[in-house]
PyMOL CGO cylinders between C-alpha atoms (Angstrom):
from pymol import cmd
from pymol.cgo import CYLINDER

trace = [
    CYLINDER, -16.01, -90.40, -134.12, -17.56, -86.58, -134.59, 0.3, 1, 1, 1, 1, 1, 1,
    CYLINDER, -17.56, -86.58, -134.59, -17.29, -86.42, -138.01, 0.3, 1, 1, 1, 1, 1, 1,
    CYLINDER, -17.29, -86.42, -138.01, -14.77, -83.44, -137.59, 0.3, 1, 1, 1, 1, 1, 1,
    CYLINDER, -14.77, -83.44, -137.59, -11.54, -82.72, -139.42, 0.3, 1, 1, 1, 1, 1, 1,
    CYLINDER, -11.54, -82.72, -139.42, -8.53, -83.17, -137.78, 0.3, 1, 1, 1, 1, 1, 1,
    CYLINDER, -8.53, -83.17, -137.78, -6.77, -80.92, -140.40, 0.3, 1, 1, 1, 1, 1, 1,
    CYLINDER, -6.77, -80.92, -140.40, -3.44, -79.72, -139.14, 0.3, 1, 1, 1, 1, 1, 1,
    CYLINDER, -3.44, -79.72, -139.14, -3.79, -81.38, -135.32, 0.3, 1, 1, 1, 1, 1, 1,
    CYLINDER, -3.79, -81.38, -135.32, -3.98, -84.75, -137.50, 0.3, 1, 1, 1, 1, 1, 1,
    CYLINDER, -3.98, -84.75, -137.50, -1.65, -87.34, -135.32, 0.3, 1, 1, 1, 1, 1, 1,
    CYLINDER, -1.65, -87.34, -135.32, -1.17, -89.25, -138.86, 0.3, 1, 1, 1, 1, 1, 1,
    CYLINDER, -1.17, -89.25, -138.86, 0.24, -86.45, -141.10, 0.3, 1, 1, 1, 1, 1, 1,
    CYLINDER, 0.24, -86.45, -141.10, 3.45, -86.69, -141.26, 0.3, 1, 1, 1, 1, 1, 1,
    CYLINDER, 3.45, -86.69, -141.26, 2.28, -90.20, -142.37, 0.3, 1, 1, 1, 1, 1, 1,
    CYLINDER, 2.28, -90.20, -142.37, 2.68, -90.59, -146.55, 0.3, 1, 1, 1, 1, 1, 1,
    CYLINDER, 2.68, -90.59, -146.55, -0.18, -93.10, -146.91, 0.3, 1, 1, 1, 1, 1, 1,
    CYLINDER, -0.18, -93.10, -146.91, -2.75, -91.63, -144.78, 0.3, 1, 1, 1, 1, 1, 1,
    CYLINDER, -2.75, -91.63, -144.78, -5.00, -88.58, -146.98, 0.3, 1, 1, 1, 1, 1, 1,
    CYLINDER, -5.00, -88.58, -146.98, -4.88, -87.76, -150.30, 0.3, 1, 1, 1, 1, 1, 1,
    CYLINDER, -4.88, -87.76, -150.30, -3.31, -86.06, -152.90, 0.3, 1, 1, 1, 1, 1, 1,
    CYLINDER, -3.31, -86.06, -152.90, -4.00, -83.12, -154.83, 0.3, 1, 1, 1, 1, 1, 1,
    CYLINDER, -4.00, -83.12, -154.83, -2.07, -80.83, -157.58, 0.3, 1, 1, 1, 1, 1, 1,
    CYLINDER, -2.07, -80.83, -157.58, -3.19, -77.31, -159.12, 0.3, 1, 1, 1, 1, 1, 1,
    CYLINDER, -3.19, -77.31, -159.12, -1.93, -76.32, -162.56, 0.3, 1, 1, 1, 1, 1, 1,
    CYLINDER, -1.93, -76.32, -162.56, -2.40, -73.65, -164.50, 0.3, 1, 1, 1, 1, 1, 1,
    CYLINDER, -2.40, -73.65, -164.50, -3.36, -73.83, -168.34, 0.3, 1, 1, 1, 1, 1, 1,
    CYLINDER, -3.36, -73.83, -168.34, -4.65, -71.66, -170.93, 0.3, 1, 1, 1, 1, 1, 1,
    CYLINDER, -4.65, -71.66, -170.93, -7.77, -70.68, -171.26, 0.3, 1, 1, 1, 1, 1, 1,
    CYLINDER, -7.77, -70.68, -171.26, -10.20, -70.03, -174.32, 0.3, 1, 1, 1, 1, 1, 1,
    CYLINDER, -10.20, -70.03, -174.32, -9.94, -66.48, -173.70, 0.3, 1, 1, 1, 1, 1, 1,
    CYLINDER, -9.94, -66.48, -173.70, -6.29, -66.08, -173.37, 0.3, 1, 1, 1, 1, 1, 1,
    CYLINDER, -6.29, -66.08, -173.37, -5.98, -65.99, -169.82, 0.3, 1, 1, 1, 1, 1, 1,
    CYLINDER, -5.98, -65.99, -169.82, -4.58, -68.84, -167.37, 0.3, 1, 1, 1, 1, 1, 1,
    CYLINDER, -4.58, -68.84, -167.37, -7.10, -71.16, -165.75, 0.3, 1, 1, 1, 1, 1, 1,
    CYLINDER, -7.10, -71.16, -165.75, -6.24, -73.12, -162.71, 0.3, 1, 1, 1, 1, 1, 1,
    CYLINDER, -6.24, -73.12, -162.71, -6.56, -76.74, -162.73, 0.3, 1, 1, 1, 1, 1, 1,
    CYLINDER, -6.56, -76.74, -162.73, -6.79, -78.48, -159.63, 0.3, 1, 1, 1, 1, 1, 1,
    CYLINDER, -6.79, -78.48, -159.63, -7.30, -82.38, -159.60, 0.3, 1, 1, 1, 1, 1, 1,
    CYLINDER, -7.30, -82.38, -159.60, -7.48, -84.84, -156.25, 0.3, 1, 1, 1, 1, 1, 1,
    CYLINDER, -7.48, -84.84, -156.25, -8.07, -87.87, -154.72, 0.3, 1, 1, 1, 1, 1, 1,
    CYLINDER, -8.07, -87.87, -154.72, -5.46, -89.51, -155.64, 0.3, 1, 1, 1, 1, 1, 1,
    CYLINDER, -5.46, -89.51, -155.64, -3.90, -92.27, -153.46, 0.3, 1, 1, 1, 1, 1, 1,
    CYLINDER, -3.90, -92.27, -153.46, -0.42, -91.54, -153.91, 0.3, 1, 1, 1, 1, 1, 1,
    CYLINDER, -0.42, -91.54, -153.91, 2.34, -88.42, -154.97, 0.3, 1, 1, 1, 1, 1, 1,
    CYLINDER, 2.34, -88.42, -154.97, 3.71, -90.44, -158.17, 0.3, 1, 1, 1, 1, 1, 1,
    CYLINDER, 3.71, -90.44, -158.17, -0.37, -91.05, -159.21, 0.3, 1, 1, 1, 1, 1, 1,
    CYLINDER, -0.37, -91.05, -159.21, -0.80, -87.01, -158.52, 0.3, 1, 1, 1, 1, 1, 1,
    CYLINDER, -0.80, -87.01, -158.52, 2.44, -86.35, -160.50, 0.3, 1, 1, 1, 1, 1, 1,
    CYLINDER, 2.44, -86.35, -160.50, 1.53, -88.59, -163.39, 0.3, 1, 1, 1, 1, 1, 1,
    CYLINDER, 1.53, -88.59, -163.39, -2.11, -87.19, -163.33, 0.3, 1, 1, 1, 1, 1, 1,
    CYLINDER, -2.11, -87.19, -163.33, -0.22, -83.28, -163.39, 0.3, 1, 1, 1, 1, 1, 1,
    CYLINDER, -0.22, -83.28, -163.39, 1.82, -84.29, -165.98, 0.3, 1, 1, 1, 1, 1, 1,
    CYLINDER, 1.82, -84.29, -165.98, -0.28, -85.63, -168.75, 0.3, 1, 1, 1, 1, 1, 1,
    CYLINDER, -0.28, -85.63, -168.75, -2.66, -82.58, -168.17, 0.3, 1, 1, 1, 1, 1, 1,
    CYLINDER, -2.66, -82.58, -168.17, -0.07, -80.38, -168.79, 0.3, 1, 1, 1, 1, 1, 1,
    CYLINDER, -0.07, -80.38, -168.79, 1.14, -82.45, -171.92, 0.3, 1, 1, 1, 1, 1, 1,
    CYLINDER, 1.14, -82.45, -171.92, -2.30, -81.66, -173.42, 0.3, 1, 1, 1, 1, 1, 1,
    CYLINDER, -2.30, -81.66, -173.42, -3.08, -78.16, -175.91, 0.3, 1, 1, 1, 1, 1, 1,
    CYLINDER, -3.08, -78.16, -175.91, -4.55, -75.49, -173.93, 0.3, 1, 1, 1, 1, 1, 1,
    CYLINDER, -4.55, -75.49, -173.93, -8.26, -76.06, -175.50, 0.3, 1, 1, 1, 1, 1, 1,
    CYLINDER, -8.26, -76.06, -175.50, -8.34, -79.82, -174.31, 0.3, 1, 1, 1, 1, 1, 1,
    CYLINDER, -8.34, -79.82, -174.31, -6.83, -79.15, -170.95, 0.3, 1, 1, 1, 1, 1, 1,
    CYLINDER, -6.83, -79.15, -170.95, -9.44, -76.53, -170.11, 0.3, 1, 1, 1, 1, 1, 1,
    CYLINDER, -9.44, -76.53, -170.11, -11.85, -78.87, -171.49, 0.3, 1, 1, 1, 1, 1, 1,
    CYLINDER, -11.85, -78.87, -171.49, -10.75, -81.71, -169.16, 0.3, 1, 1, 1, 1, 1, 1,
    CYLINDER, -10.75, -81.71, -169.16, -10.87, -79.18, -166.14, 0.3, 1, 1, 1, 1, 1, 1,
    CYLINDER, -10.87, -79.18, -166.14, -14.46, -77.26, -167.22, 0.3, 1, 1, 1, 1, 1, 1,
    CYLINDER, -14.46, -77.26, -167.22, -17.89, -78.74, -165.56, 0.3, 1, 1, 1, 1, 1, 1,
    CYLINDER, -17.89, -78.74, -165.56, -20.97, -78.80, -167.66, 0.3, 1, 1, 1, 1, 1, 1,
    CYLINDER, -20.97, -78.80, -167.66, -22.31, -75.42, -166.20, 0.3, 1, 1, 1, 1, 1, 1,
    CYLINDER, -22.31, -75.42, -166.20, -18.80, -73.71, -166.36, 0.3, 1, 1, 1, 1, 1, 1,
    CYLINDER, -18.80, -73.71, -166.36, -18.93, -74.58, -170.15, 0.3, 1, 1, 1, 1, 1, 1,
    CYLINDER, -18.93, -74.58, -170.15, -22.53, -73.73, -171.02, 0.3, 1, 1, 1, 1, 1, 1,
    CYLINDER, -22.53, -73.73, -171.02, -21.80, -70.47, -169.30, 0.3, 1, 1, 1, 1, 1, 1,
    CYLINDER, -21.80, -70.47, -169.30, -19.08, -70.02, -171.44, 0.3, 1, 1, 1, 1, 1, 1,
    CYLINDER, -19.08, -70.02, -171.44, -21.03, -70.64, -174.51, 0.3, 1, 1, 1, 1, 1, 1,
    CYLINDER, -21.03, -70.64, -174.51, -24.08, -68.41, -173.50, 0.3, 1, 1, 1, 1, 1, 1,
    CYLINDER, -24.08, -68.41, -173.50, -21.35, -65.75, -173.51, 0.3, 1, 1, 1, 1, 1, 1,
    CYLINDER, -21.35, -65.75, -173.51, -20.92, -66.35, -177.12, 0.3, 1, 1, 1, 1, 1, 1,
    CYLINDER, -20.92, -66.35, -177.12, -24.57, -66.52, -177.71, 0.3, 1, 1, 1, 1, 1, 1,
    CYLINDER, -24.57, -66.52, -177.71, -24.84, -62.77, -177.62, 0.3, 1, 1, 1, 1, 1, 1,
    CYLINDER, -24.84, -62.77, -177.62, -26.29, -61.18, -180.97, 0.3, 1, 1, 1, 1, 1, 1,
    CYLINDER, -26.29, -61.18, -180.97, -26.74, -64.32, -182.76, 0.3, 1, 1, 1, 1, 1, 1,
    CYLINDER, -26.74, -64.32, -182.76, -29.81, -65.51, -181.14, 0.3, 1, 1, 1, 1, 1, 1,
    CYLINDER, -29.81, -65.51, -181.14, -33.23, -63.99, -179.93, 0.3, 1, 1, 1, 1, 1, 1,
    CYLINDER, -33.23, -63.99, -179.93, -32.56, -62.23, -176.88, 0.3, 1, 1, 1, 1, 1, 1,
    CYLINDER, -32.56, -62.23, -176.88, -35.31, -64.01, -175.10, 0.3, 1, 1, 1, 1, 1, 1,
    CYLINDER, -35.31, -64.01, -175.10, -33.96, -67.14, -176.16, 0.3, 1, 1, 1, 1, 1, 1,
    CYLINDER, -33.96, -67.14, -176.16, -30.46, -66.82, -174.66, 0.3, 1, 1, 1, 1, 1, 1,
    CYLINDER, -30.46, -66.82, -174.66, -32.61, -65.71, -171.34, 0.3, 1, 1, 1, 1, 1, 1,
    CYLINDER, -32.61, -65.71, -171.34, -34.57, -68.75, -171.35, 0.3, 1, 1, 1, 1, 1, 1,
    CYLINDER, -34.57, -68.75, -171.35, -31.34, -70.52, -171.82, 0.3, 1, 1, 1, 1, 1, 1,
    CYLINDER, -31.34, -70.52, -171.82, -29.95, -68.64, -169.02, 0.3, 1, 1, 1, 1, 1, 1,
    CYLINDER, -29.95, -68.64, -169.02, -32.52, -69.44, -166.57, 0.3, 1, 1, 1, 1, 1, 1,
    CYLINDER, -32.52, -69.44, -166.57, -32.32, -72.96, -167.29, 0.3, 1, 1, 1, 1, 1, 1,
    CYLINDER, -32.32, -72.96, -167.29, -28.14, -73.13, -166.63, 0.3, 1, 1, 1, 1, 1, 1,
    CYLINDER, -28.14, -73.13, -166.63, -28.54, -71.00, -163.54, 0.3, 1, 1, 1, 1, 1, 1,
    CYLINDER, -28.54, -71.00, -163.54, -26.89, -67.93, -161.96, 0.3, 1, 1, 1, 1, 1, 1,
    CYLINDER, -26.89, -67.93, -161.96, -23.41, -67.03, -162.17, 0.3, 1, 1, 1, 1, 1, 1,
    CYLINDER, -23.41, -67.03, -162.17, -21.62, -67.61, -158.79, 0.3, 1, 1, 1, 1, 1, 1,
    CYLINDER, -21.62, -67.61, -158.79, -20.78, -64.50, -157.28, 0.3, 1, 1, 1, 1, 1, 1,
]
cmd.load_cgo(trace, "trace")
């Protein structure tokens, strides 16, 4: 009735239909590195299992791609920017995606 989370003083957890679930994975990245994917919401393990397991089936550019927000991705590509266009330019550009989280 509050609004508040219940989290681990939840009467229904032990209960397998009540929540949602969630996976993490990690997959390559564009630079090399490992990126952790982490998908949710769904209604049941085997949907969350399924959902894990054709991300992971997937070549490291396309994973990332499928785990990358639009900001996440034109950050990415401003990095790239550097040297090829105006510096002003890429600052405009900057300004317009945002700050990088800190």
């Amino acid at each position: 009735m509050t609004g508040k989370q219940f989290g681990a003083g939840c009467a229904r957890l032990a209960d397998f239909s009540h929540g949602r679930w969630y996976f993490a994975l990690q997959v390559p990245g564009p630079d090399g590195g490992r990126e952790r994917a982490r998908r949710g919401g769904f209604a049941t393990l085997a949907e969350a299992e399924r959902a894990c397991w054709e991300l992971a089936q997937l070549p490291g550019p396309e994973a990332v791609g499928r785990t990358w927000t639009v900001r996440r991705w034109l950050r990415f590509w401003l990095s790239e920017l550097d040297g090829r266009l105006r510096p002003t330019t890429v600052l405009n550009y900057r300004s317009i995606v945002g700050p990088d989280p800190v």
